[in-house]
C-alpha positions as protocol buffer text, in pm:
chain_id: "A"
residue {
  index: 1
  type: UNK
  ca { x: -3322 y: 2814 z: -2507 }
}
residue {
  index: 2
  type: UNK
  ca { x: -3537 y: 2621 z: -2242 }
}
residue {
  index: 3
  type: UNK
  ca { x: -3648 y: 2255 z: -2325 }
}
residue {
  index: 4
  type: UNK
  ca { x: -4004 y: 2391 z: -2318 }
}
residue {
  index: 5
  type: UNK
  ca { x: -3940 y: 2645 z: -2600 }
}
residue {
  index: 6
  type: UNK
  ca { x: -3761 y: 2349 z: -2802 }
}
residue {
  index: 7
  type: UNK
  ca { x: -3851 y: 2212 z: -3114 }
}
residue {
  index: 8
  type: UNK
  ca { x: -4082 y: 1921 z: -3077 }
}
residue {
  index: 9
  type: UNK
  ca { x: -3837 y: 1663 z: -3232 }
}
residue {
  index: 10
  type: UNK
  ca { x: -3538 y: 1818 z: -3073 }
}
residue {
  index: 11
  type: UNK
  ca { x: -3739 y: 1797 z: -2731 }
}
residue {
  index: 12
  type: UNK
  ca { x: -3856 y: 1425 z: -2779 }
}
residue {
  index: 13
  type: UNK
  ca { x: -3512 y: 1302 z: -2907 }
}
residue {
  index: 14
  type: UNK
  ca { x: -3395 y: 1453 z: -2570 }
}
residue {
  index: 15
  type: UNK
  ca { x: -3640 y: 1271 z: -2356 }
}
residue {
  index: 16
  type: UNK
  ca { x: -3532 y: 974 z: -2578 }
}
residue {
  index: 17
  type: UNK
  ca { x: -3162 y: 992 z: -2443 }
}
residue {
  index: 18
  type: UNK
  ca { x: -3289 y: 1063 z: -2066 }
}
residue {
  index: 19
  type: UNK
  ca { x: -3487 y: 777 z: -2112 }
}
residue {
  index: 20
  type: UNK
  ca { x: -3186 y: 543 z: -2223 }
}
residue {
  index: 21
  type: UNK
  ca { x: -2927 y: 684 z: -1991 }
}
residue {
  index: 22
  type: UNK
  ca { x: -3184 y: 584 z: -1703 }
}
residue {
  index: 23
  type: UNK
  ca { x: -3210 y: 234 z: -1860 }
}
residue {
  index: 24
  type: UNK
  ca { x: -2848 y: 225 z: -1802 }
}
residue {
  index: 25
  type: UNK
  ca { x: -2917 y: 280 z: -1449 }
}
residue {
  index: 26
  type: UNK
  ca { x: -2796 y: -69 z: -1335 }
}
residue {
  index: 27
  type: UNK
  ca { x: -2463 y: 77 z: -1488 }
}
residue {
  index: 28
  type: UNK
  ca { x: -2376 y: 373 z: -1397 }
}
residue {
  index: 29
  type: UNK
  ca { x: -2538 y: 401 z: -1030 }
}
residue {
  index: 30
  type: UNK
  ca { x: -2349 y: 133 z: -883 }
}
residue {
  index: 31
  type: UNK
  ca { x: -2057 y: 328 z: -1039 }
}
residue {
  index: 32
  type: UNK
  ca { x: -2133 y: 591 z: -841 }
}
residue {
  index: 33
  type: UNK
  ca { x: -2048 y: 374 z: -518 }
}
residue {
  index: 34
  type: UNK
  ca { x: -2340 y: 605 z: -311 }
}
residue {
  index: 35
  type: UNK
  ca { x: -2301 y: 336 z: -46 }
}
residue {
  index: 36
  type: UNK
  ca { x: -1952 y: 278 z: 3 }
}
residue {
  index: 37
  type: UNK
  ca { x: -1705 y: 496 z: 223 }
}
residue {
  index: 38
  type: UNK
  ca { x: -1449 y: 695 z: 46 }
}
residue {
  index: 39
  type: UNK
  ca { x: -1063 y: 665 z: 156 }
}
residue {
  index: 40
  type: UNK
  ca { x: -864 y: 957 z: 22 }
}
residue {
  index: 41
  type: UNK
  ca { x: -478 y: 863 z: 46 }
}
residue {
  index: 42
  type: UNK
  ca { x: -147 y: 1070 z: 12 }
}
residue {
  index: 43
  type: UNK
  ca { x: 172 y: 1122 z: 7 }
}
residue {
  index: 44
  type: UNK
  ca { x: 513 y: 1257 z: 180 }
}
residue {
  index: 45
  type: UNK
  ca { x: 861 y: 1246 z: 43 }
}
residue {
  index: 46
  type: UNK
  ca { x: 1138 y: 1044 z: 164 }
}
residue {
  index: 47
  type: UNK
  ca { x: 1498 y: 1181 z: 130 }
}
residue {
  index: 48
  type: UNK
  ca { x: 1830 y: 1019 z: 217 }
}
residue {
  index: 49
  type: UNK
  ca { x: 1973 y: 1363 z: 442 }
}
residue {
  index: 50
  type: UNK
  ca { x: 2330 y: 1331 z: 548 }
}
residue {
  index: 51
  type: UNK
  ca { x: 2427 y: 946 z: 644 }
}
residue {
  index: 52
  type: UNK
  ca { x: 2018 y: 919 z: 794 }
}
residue {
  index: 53
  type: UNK
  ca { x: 1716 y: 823 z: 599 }
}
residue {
  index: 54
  type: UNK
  ca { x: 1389 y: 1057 z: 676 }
}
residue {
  index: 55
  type: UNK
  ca { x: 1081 y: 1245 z: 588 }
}
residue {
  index: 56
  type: UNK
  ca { x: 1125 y: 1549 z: 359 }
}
residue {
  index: 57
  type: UNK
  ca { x: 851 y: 1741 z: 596 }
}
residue {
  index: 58
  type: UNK
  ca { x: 724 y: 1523 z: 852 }
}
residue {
  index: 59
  type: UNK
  ca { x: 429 y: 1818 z: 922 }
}
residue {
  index: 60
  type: UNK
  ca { x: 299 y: 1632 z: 595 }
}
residue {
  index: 61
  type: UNK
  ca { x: 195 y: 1331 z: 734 }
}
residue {
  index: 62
  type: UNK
  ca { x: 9 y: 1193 z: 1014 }
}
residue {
  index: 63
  type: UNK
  ca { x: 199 y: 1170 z: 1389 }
}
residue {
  index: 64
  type: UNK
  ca { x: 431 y: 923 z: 1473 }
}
residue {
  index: 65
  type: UNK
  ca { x: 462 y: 842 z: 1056 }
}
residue {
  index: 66
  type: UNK
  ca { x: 833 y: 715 z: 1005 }
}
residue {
  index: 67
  type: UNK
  ca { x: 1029 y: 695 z: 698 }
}
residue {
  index: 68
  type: UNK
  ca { x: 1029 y: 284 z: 721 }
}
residue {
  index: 69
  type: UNK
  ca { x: 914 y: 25 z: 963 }
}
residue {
  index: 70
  type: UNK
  ca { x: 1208 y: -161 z: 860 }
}
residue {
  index: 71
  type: UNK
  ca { x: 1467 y: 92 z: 950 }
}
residue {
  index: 72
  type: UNK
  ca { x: 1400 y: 125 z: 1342 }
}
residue {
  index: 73
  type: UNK
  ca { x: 1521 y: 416 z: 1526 }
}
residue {
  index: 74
  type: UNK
  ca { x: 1423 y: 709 z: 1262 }
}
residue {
  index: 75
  type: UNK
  ca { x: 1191 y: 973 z: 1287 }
}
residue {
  index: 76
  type: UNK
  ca { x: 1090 y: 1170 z: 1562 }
}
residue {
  index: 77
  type: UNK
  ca { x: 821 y: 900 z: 1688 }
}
residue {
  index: 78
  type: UNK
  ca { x: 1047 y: 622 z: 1680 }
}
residue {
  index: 79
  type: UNK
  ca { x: 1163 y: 432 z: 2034 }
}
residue {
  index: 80
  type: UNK
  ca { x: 1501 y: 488 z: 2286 }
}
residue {
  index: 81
  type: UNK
  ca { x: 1681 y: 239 z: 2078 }
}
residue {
  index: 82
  type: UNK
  ca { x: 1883 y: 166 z: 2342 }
}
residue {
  index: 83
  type: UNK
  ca { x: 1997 y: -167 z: 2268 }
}
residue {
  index: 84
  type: UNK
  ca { x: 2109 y: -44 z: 1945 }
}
residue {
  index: 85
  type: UNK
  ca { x: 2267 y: 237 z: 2084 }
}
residue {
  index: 86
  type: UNK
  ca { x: 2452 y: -10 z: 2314 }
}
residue {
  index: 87
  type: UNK
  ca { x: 2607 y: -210 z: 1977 }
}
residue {
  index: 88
  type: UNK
  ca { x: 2662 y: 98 z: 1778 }
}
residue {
  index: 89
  type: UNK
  ca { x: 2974 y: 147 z: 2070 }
}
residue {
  index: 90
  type: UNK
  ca { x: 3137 y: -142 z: 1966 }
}
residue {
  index: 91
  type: UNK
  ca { x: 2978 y: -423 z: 2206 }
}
residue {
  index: 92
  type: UNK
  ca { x: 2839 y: -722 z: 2091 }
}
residue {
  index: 93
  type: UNK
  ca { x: 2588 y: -912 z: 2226 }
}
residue {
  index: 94
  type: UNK
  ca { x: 2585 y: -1296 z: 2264 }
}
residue {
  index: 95
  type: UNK
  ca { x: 2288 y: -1514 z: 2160 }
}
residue {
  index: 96
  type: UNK
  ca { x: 2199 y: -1863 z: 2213 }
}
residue {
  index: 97
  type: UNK
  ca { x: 2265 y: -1928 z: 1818 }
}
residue {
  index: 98
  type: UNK
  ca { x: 2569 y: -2173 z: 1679 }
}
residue {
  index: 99
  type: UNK
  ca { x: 2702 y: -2160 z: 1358 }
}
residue {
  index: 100
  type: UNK
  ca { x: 2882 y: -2428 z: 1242 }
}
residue {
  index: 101
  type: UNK
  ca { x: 3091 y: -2203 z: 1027 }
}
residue {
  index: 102
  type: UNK
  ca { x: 3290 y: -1889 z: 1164 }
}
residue {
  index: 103
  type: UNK
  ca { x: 3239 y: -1537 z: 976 }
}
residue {
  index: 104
  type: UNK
  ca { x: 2955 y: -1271 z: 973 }
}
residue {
  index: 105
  type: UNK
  ca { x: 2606 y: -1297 z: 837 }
}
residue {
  index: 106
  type: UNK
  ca { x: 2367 y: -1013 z: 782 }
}
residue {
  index: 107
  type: UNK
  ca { x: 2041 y: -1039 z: 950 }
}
residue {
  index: 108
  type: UNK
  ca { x: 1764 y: -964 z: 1115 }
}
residue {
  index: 109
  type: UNK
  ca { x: 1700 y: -859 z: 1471 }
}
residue {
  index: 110
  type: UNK
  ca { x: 1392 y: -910 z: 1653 }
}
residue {
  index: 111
  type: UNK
  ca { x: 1389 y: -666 z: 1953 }
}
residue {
  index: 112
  type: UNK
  ca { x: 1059 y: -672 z: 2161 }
}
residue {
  index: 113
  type: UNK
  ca { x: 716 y: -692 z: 1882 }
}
residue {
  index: 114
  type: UNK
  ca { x: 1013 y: -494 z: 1613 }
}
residue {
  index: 115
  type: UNK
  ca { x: 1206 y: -696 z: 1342 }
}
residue {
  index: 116
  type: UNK
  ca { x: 1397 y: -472 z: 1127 }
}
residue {
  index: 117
  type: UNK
  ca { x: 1640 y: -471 z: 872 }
}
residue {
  index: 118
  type: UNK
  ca { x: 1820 y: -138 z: 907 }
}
residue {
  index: 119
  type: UNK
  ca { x: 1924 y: 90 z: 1262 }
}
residue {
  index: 120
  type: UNK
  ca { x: 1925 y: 435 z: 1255 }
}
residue {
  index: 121
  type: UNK
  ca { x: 2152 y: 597 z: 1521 }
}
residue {
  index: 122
  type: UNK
  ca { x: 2293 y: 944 z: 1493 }
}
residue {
  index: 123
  type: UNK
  ca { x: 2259 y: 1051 z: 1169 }
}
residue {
  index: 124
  type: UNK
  ca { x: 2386 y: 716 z: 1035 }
}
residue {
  index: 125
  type: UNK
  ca { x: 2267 y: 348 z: 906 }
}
residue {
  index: 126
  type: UNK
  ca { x: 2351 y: 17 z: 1063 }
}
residue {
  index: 127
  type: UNK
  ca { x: 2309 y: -293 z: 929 }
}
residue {
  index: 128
  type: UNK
  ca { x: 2287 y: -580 z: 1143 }
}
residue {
  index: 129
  type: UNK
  ca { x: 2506 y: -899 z: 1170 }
}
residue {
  index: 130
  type: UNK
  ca { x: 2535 y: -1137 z: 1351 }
}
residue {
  index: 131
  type: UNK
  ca { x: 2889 y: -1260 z: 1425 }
}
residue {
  index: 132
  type: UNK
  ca { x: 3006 y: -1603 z: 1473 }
}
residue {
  index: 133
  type: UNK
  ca { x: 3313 y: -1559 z: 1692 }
}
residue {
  index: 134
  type: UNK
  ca { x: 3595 y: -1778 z: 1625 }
}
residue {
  index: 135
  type: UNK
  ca { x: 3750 y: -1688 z: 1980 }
}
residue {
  index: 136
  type: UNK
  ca { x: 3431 y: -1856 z: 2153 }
}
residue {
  index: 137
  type: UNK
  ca { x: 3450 y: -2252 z: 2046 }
}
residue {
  index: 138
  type: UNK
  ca { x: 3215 y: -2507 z: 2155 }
}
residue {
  index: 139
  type: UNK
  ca { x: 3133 y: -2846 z: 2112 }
}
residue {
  index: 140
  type: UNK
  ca { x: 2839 y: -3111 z: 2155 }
}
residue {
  index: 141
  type: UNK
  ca { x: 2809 y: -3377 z: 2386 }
}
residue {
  index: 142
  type: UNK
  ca { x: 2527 y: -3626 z: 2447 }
}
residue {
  index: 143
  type: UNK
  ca { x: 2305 y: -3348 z: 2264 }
}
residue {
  index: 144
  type: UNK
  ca { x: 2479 y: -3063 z: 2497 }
}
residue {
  index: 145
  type: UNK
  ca { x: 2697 y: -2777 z: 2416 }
}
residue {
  index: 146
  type: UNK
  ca { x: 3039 y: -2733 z: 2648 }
}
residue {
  index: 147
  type: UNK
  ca { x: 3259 y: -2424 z: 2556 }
}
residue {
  index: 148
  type: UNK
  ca { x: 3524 y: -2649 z: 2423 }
}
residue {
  index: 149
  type: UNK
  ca { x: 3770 y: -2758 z: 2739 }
}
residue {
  index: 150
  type: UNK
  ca { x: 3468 y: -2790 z: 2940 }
}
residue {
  index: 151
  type: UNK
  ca { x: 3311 y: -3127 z: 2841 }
}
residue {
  index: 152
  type: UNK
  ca { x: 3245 y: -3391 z: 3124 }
}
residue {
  index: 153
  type: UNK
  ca { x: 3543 y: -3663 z: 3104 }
}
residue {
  index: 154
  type: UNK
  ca { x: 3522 y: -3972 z: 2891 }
}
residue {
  index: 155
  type: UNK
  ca { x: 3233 y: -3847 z: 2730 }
}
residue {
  index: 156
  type: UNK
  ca { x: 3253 y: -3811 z: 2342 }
}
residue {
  index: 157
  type: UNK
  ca { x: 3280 y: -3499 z: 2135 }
}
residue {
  index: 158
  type: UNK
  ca { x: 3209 y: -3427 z: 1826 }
}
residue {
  index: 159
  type: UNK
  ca { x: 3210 y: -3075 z: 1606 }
}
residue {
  index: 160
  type: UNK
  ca { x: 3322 y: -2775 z: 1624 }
}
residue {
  index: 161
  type: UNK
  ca { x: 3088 y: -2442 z: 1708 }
}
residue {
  index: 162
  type: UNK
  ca { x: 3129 y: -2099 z: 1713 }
}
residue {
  index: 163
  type: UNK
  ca { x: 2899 y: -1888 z: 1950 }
}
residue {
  index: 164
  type: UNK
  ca { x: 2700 y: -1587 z: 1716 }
}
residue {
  index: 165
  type: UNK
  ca { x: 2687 y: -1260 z: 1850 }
}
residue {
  index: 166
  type: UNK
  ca { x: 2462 y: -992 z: 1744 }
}
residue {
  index: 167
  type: UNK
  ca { x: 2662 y: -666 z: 1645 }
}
residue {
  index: 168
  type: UNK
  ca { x: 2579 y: -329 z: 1347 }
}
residue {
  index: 169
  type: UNK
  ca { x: 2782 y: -280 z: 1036 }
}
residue {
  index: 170
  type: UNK
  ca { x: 2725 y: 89 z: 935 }
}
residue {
  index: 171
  type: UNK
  ca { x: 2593 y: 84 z: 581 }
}
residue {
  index: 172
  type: UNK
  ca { x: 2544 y: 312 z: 253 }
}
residue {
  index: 173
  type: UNK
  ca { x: 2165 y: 501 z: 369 }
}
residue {
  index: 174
  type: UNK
  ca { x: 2106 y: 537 z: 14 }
}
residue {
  index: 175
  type: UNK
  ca { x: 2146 y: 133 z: -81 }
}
residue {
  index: 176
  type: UNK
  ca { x: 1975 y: 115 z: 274 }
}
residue {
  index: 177
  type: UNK
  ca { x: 1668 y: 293 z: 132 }
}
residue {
  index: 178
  type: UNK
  ca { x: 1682 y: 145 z: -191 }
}
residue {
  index: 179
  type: UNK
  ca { x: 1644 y: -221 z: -32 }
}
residue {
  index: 180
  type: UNK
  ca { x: 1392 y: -133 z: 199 }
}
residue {
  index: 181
  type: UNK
  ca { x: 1120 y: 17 z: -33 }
}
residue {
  index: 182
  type: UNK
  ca { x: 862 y: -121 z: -285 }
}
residue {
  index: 183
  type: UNK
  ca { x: 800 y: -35 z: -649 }
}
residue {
  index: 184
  type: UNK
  ca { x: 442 y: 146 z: -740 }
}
residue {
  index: 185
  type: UNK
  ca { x: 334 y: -156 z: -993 }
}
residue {
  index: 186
  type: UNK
  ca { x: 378 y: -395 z: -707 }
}
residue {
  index: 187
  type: UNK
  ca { x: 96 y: -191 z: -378 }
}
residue {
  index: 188
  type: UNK
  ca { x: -271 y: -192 z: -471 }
}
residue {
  index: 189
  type: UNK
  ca { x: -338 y: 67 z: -774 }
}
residue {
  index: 190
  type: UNK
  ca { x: -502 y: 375 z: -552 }
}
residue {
  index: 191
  type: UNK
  ca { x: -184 y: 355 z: -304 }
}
residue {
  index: 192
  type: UNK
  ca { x: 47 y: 339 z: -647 }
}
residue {
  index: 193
  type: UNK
  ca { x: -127 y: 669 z: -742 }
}
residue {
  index: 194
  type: UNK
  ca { x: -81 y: 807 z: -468 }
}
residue {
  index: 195
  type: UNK
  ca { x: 267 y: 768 z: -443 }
}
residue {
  index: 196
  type: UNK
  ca { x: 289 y: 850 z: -837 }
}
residue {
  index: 197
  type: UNK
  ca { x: 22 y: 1130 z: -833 }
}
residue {
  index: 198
  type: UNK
  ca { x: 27 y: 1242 z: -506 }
}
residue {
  index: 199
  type: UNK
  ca { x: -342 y: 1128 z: -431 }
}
residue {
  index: 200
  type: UNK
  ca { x: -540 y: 803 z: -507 }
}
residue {
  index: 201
  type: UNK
  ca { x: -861 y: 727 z: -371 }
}
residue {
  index: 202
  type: UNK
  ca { x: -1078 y: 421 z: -292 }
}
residue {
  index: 203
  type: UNK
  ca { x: -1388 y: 240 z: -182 }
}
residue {
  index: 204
  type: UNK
  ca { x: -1207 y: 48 z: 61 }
}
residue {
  index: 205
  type: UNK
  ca { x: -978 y: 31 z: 323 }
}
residue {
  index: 206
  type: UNK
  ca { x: -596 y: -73 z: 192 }
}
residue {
  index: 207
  type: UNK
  ca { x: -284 y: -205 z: 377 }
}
residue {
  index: 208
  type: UNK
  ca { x: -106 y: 97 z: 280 }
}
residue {
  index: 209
  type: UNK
  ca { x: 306 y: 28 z: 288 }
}
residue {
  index: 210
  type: UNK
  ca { x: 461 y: 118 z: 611 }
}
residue {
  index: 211
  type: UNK
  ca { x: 751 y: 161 z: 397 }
}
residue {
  index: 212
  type: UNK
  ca { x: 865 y: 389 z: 100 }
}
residue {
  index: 213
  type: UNK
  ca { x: 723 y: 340 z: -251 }
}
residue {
  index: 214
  type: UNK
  ca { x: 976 y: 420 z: -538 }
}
residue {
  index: 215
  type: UNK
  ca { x: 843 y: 573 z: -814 }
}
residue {
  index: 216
  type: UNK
  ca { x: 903 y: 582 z: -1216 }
}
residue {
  index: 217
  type: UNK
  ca { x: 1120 y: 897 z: -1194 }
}
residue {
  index: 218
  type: UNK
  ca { x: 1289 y: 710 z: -885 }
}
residue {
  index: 219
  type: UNK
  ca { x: 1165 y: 935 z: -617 }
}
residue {
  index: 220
  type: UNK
  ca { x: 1038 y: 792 z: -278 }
}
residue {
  index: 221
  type: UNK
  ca { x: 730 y: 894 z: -81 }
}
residue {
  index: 222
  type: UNK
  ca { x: 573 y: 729 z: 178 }
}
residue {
  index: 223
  type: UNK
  ca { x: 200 y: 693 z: 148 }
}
residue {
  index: 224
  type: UNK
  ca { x: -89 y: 731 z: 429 }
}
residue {
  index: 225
  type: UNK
  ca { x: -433 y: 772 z: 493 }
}
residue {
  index: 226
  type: UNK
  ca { x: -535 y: 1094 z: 484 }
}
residue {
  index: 227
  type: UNK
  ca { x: -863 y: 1128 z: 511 }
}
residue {
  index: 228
  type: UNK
  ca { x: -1223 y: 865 z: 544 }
}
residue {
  index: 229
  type: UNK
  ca { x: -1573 y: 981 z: 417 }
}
residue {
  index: 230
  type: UNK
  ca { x: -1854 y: 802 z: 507 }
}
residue {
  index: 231
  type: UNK
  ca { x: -2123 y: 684 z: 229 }
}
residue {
  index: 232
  type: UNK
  ca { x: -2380 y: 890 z: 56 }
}
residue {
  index: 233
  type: UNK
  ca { x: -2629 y: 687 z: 167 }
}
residue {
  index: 234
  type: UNK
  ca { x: -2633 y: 498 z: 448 }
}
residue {
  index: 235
  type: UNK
  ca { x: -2785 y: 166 z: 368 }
}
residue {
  index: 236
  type: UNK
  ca { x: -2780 y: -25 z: 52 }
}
residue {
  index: 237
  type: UNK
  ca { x: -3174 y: -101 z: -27 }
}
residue {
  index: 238
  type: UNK
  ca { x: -3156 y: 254 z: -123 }
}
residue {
  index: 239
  type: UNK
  ca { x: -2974 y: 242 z: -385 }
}
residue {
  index: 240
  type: UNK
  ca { x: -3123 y: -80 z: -516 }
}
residue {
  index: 241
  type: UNK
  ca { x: -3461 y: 170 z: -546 }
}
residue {
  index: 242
  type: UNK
  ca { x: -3239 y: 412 z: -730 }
}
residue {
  index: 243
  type: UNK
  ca { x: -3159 y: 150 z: -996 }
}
residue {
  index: 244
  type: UNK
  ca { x: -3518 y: 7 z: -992 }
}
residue {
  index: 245
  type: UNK
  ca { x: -3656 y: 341 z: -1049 }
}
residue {
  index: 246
  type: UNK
  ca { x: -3467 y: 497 z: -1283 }
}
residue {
  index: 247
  type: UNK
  ca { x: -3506 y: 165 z: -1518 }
}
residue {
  index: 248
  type: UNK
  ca { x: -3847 y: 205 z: -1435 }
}
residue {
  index: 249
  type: UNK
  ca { x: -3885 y: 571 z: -1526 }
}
residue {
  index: 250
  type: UNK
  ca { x: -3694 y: 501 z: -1861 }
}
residue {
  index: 251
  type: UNK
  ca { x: -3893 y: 247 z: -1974 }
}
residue {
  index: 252
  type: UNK
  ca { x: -4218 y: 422 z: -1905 }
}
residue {
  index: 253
  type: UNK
  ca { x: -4048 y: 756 z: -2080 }
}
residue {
  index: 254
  type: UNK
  ca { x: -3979 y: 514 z: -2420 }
}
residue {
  index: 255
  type: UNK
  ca { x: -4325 y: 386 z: -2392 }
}
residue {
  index: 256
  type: UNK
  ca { x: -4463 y: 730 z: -2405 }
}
residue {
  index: 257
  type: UNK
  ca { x: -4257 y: 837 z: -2684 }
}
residue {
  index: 258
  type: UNK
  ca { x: -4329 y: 558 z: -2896 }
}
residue {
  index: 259
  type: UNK
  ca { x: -4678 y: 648 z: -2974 }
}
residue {
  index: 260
  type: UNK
  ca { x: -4528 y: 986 z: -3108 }
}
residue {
  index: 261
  type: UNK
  ca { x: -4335 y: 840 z: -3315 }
}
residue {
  index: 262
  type: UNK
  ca { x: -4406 y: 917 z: -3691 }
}
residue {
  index: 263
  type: UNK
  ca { x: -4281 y: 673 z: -4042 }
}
residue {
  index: 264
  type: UNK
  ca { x: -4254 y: 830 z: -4339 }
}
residue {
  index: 265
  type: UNK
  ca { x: -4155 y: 660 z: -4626 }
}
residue {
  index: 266
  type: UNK
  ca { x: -3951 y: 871 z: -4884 }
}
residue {
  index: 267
  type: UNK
  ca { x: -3850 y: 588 z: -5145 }
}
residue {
  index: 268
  type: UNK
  ca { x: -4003 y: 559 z: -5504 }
}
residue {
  index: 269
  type: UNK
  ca { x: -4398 y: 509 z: -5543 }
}
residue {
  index: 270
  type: UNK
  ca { x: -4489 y: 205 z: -5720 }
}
residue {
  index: 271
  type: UNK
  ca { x: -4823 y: 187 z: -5870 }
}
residue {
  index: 272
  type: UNK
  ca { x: -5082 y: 67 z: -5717 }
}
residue {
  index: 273
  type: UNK
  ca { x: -4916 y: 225 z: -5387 }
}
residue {
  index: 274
  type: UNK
  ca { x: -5248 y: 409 z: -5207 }
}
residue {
  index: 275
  type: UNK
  ca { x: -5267 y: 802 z: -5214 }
}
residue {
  index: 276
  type: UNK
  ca { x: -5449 y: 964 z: -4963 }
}
C-alpha cells in the first residue's frame, strides 16, 4: 500500500514521525560524520613458529609490516642486523658504561634510530645484556678512569669499576612475545576491535601499535591501517544546512499538521454541556 492510498490518520501520523525524526536532525546528522574521513583498520595474526616470533601470513598486511618494533631483526622487511649477528657468535662489545657492581643486567640497545628489547637471529630470540666484566677493573682518579694499574703515580684512587659490555642471552620466544605486546582494553577502542573483531573503524587517524595486541582468548594479531575514505561531503557548512533544514522542514511539517488536528471529547455529558 502506497502512502497516497493510506488512511488519512495513518498518513498524517506518518508525516508526524518524519516531522520529529527531522527535528532530531541536530542528532542524528552529525552522527552520520558526512564530513569526516573514514579509517577502516585490521588485523594479522602473530604466531610464535619454531624458536622465532612472526606473522601468521605476512600477504595479510601491508609491506614491510613486522611482527614487533621491539623485537628487531624479524620479518622479511626488517634490516642486516649485523651487529647483532656479530654478538649472537659469542663476541661482546665494550661500551663506555661502568658499573659499580659486577654481574649482568638486561637491557636495552639503541643501534642507529632502533631501541629494542628483543633480537631475532636465525630462527631464535635474544635478549640483550649488558655485561659488567669482572676481568676489566678500573678506577677513578681526579674525575678520570685508569684500567686499574694504570693510574698516574702519587695520585689518589678511589673505587672499584667494572667495564659493561653489550652481549645477547637467547630467550623463551613465547615469554619474548608475551612481554612485548599490549592488552586490547589498554589501545584506543576501534584498534581494540580490530584486534578482537578483526575490523574497527574510525573518524580519525590512530597511533595504531607497532606491536602485537593480545586478545581475551589470548591470541595475538597485529593491527594496521587498511584502508582511508575520504568524507561524504567535502566541507562542513554543508552539513550545518543539512541540520538547519531538516529542523526547518520538521517544524514547518508539525505546523501544517496541527491545523488538522481534530479533539473529541468522549467523557460523560453534564448538563448544560451545548449540543449541536
Amino acid at each position: 500500500m502506497s502512502p497516497t492510498t493510506l488512511p488519512p490518520r495513518r498518513r498524517d501520523a506518518l508525516r508526524a514521525l518524519v516531522a520529529v525524526l527531522l527535528l532530531a536532525g541536530p542528532i542524528w546528522i552529525p552522527a552520520l560524520h558526512l564530513d569526516d574521513p573514514t579509517y577502516q583498520y585490521e588485523r594479522t595474526r602473530v604466531v610464535v613458529d619454531g624458536g622465532s616470533v612472526g606473522l601468521a601470513n605476512e600477504s595479510e598486511a601491508p609491506p614491510r609490516t613486522t611482527p614487533s618494533d621491539r623485537i628487531v631483526c624479524a620479518g622479511a622487511a626488517s634490516r642486516a642486523c649485523a651487529f647483532e649477528r656479530h654478538l649472537v657468535r659469542n663476541h661482546t662489545v665494550l661500551t663506555g658504561v661502568y658499573a659499580s657492581t659486577p654481574g649482568k643486567r638486561t637491557d636495552t640497545f639503541a643501534v642507529g634510530p632502533d631501541r629494542y628489547d628483543y633480537v631475532q637471529i636465525d630462527d631464535a630470540i635474544y635478549e640483550p645484556i649488558t655485561l659488567a666484566n669482572r676481568s676489566r677493573t678500573y678506577v677513578v682518579a681526579n674525575g678520570t678512569v685508569y684500567r686499574r694499574g694504570t693510574a698516574p703515580d702519587g695520585v689518589a684512587t678511589s673505587g672499584t669499576l667494572y667495564r659493561s659490555e653489550l652481549s645477547l642471552r637467547r630467550t623463551s620466544p613465547t615469554e619474548a612475545l608475551a612481554d612485548v605486546s599490549r592488552d586490547a582494553e589498554s589501545v584506543p577502542t576501534p584498534i581494540g576491535r580490530a584486534a578482537e573483531t578483526g575490523v574497527g573503524t574510525s573518524h580519525a587517524g590512530l597511533d595504531v601499535p607497532q606491536t602485537p595486541i593480545r586478545t581475551g582468548d589470548g591470541t595475538y594479531y597485529r593491527v594496521y591501517l587498511a584502508e582511508w575514505r575520504g568524507p561524504v561531503i567535502e566541507t562542513s557548512w554543508i552539513e550545518t544546512l543539512l541540520v538547519v533544514g531538516s529542523s526547518t522542514t520538521g517544524l514547518f511539517t508539525l505546523y501544517r499538521l496541527r491545523r488538522r488536528v481534530e479533539i473529541t471529547y468522549v467523557g460523560p455529558r453534564e448538563e448544560g454541556d451545548f449540543e449541536p
